[in-house]
C-alpha positions as a Python dict, from the first residue, in 0.01 Angstrom:
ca = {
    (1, 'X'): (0, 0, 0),
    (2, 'X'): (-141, -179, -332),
    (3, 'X'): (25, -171, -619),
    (4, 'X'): (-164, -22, -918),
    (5, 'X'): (-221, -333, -1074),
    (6, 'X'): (-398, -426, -765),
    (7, 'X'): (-635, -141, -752),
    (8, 'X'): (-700, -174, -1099),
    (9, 'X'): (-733, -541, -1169),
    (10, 'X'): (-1107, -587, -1062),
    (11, 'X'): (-1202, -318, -1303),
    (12, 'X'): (-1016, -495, -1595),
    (13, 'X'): (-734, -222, -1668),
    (14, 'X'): (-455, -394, -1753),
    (15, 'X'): (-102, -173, -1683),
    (16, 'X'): (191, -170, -1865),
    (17, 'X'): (492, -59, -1659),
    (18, 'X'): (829, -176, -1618),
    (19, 'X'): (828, -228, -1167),
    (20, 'X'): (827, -537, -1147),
    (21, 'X'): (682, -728, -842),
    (22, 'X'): (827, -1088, -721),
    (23, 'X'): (1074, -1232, -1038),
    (24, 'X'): (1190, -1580, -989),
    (25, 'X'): (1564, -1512, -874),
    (26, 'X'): (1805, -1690, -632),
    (27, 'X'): (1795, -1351, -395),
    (28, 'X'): (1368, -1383, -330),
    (29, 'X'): (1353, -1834, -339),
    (30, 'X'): (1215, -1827, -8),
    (31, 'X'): (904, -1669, -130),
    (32, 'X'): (865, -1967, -394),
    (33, 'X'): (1108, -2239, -288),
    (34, 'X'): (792, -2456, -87),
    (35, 'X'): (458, -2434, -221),
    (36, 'X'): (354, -2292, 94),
    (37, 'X'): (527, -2003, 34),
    (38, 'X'): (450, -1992, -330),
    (39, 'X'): (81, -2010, -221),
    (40, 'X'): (97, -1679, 20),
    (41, 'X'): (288, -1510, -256),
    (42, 'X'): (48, -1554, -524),
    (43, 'X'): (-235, -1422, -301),
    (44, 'X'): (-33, -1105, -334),
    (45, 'X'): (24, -1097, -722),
    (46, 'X'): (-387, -1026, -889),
    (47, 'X'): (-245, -1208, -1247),
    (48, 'X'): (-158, -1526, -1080),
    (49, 'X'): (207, -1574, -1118),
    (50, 'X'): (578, -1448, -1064),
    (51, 'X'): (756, -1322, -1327),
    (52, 'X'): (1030, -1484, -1474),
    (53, 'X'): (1372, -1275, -1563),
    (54, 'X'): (1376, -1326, -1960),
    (55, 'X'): (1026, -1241, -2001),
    (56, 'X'): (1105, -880, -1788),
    (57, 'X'): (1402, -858, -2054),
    (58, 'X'): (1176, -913, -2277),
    (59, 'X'): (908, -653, -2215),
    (60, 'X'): (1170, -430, -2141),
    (61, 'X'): (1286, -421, -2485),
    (62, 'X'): (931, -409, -2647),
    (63, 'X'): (725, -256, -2380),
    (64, 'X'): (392, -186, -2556),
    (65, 'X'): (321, -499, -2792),
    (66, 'X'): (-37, -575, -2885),
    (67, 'X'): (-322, -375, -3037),
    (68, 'X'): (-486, -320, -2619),
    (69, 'X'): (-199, -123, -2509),
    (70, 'X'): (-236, 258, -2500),
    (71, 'X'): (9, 540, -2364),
    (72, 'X'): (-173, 787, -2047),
}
């Protein structure tokens, strides 16, 4: 099943949520440790790259930054 930012990436919606996806961390370096691997997973992931753990903290403290973010 997609996520939601995968269903609505073509039409431009970004989504602000706090689930993240694949995070750079020791427990999921298969998925990025050879470029192979970091190829397949990016195919998955519509913005192009994995997060990276301080800049989750980071939108977990200030969730909705920016003048294009809205609450549903």
């Amino acid at each position: 099943m997609p996520s939601l930012v995968q269903e609505v990436a073509p039409d431009r919606i970004r989504v602000n949520a706090i689930a993240p996806g694949a995070i750079r961390t020791r427990i999921n370096r298969p998925a990025w440790e050879t470029r192979q691997a970091y190829e397949r997973l990016l195919a998955l992931v519509p913005d192009g790259r994995i997060g990276e753990p301080r800049r989750l903290a980071r939108q977990r403290r200030v969730p909705l930054r920016g003048r294009h973010n809205a609450l549903y």
